[in-house]
C-alpha positions in Angstrom: 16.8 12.2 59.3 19.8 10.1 59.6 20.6 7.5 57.4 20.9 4.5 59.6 17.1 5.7 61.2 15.2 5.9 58.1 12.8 3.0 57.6 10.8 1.5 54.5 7.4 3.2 55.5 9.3 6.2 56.0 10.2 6.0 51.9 6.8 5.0 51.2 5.5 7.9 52.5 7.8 10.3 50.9 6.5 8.9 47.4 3.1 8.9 48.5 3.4 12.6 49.6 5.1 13.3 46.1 2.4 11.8 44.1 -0.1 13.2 45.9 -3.3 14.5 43.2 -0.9 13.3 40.5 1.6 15.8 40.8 4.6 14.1 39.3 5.1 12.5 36.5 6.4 8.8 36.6 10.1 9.6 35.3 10.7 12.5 37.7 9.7 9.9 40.3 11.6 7.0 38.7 14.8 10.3 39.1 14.1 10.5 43.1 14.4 6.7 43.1 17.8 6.6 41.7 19.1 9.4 43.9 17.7 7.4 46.8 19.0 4.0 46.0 22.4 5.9 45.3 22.6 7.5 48.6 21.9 4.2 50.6 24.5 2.0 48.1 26.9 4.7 49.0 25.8 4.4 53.0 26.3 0.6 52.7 30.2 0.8 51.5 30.5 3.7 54.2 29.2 0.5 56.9 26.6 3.1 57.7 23.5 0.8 57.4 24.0 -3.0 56.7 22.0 -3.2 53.5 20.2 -0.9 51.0 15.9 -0.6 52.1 15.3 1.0 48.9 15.2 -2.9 47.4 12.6 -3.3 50.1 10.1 -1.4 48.5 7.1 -2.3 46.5 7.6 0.7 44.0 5.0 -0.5 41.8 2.2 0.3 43.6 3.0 4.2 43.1 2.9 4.5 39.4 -1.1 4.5 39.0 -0.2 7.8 41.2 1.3 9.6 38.4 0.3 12.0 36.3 1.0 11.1 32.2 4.5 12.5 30.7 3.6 14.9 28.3 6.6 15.8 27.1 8.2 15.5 23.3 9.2 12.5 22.3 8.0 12.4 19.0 10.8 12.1 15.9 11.1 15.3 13.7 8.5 14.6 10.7 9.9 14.0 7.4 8.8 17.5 6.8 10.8 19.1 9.2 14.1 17.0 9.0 14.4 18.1 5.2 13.4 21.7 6.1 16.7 21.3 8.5 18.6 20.0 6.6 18.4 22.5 3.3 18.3 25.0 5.9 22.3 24.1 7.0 23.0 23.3 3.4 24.9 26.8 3.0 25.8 26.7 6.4 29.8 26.0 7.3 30.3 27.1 10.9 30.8 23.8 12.9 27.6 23.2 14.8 26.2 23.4 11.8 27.8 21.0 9.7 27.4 18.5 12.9 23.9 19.2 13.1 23.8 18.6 9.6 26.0 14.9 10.1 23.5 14.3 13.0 20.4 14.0 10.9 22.4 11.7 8.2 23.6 8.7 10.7 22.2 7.2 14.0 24.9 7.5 16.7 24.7 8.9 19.9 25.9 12.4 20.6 28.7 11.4 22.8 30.0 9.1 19.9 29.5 12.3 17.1 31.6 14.2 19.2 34.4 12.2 19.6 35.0 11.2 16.3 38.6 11.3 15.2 39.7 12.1 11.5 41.5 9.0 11.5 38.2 7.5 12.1 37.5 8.0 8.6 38.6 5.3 6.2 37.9 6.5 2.5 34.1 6.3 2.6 33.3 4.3 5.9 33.3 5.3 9.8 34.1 4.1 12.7 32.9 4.4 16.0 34.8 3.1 18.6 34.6 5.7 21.2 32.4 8.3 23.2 32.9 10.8 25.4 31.1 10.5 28.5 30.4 12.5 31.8 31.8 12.3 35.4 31.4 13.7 38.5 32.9 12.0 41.4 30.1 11.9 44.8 32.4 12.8 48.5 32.1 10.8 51.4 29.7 13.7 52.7 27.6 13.5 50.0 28.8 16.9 48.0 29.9 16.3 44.3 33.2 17.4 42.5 33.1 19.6 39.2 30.9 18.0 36.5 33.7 16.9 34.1 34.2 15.3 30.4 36.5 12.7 29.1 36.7 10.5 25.9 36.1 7.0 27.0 36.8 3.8 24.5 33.8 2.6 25.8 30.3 3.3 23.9 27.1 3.2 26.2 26.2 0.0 27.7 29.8 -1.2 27.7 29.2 -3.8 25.2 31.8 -4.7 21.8 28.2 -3.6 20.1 28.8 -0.5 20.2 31.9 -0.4 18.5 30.7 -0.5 14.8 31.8 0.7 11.4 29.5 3.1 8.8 29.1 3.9 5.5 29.1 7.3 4.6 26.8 8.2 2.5 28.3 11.0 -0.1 26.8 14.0 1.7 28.0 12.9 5.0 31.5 12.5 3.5 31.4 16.4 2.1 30.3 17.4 5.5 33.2 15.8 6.8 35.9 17.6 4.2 34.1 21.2 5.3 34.8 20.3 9.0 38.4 19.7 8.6 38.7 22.8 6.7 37.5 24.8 9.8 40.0 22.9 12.2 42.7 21.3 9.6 45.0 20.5 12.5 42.7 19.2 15.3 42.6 15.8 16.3 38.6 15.3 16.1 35.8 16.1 13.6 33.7 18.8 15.0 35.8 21.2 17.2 35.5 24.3 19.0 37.9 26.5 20.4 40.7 23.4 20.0 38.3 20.5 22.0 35.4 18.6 21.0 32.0 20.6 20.9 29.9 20.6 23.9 26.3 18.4 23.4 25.1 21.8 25.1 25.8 23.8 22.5 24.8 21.4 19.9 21.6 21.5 21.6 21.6 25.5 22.0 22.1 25.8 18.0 19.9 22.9 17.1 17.2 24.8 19.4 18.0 28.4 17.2 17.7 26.5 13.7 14.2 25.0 14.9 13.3 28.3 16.6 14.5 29.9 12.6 12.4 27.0 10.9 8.9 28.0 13.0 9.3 23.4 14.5 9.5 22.8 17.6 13.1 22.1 18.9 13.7 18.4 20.0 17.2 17.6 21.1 20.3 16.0 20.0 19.4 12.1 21.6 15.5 12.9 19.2 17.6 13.0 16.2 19.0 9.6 17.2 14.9 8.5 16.9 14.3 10.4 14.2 16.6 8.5 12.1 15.7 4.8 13.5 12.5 5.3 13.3 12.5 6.6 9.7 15.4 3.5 8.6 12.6 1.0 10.5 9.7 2.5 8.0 12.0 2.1 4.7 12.4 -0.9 5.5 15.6 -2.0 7.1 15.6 -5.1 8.9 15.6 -4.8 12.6 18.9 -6.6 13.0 20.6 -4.9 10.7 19.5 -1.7 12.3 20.3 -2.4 15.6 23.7 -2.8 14.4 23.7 0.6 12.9 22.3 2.2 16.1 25.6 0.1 18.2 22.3 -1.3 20.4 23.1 -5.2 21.8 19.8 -6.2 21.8 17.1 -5.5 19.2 14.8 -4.5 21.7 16.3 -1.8 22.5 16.5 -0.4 19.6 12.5 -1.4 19.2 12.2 1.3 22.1 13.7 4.1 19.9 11.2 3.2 17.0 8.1 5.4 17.5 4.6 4.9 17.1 3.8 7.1 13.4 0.7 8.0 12.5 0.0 5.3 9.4 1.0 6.6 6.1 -1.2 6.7 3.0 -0.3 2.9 1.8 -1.3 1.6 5.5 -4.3 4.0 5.9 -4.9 2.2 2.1 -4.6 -1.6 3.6 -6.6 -0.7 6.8 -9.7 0.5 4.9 -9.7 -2.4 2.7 -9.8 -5.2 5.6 -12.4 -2.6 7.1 -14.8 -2.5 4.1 
């Protein structure tokens, strides 16, 4: 259909036919809508259609449509992280050692990437940068080359982001093996004289697990992994939303996950029980 004929029943009925005996899950709908509202924001500054009809819609009413997500979202156990981590301990080629970094600090991928030697001040860190993903959308709709630059904004373009670390004493030998491998480069964690690719983080991180007989999570379920396990030793929420560069402590409430209760809870819930 063309743009400037489609009409809000005829959107409505594209999600009803996609949710159809629960066939999709809510996120793979909540992808279609962003693809949507991105076609008709880009028909509006073309003065194709007067206004966007995807704000039009009543998308609530087609979640109870969807099937549940059933995919991994769970942290790596305790188990498993240390299991990782001795694994990489003899380990110096450079995914590894940023694997190994990864599990040992709560920043994003596209901030672990970027990091500059300079960044490191004696035994503290500082994030102040990420690299982050473009790809430019035509006027008919195709899309250029996905491409990568480093970006002195960090995700959600807020001064929050921008934060300094301590390094704990393992983090900082990681660090001295890395520049070893690339003692001229400009960044941390290089590969073939740029910045490693989160792809091929993934790729390795997905080997080790595969090595380890755990089930490979990615590079962004590290980054809950580590929240989560800060938020049950303890740290105070503020304080750790500082750590993970989040602006609001809610978000960083939605990267806490639900555990299954540990002896000392399992202990306090029986005694209100009996």
């Amino acid at each position: 259909m063309k743009v400037s004929d489609i009409k809000p029943l005829d959107i409505e009925k594209l999600y009803l036919q996609m949710t159809k005996n629960h066939a999709v899950t809510f996120k793979q709908l909540s992808n279609t809508r962003t693809v949507l509202n991105g076609v008709f924001l880009h028909a509006v500054r073309l003065e194709v259609v007067p206004h966007s009809i995807t704000n039009d819609i009543d998308y609530r009413q087609f979640k109870h449509r969807c099937k549940p997500d059933t995919s991994r979202k769970e942290p790596y156990t305790d188990e498993e992280r240390s299991k990782i981590i001795a694994y990489l301990k003899e380990k110096t080629d450079i995914f590894s050692l940023a694997i190994s970094f990864a599990f040992r600090h709560c920043m994003r991928i596209g901030e672990l990437r970027v990091i500059k030697k300079s960044d490191i001040i004696g035994d503290t860190l500082k994030i102040e940068r990420s690299a982050r993903r473009n790809q430019s959308l035509n006027d008919d709709f195709t899309f250029e080359p996905l491409e990568y630059n480093v970006s002195k904004r960090i995700k959600g373009n807020t001064s929050k982001g921008k934060r300094l670390l301590e390094l704990s004493p393992q983090a900082l030998k990681t660090t001295i093996k890395a520049m070893e491998l690339y003692p001229d480069g400009e960044y941390l964690f290089m590969k073939n004289e740029k910045p490693i690719e989160t792809v091929m983080f993934n790729r390795r991180l997905k080997r080790i697990c595969k090595a380890l007989k755990i089930e490979p999570r990615t590079s962004h379920q590290i980054r809950f992994t580590n929240i989560t396990k800060l938020d049950k030793m303890g740290v105070p929420l503020g304080e750790l939303s500082y750590i993970a560069g989040h602006a609001h402590t809610a978000t960083t409430l939605r990267y806490i996950r639900k555990c299954k209760p540990s002896e000392k809870s399992q202990s306090l819930i029986n005694q209100m029980y009996s």
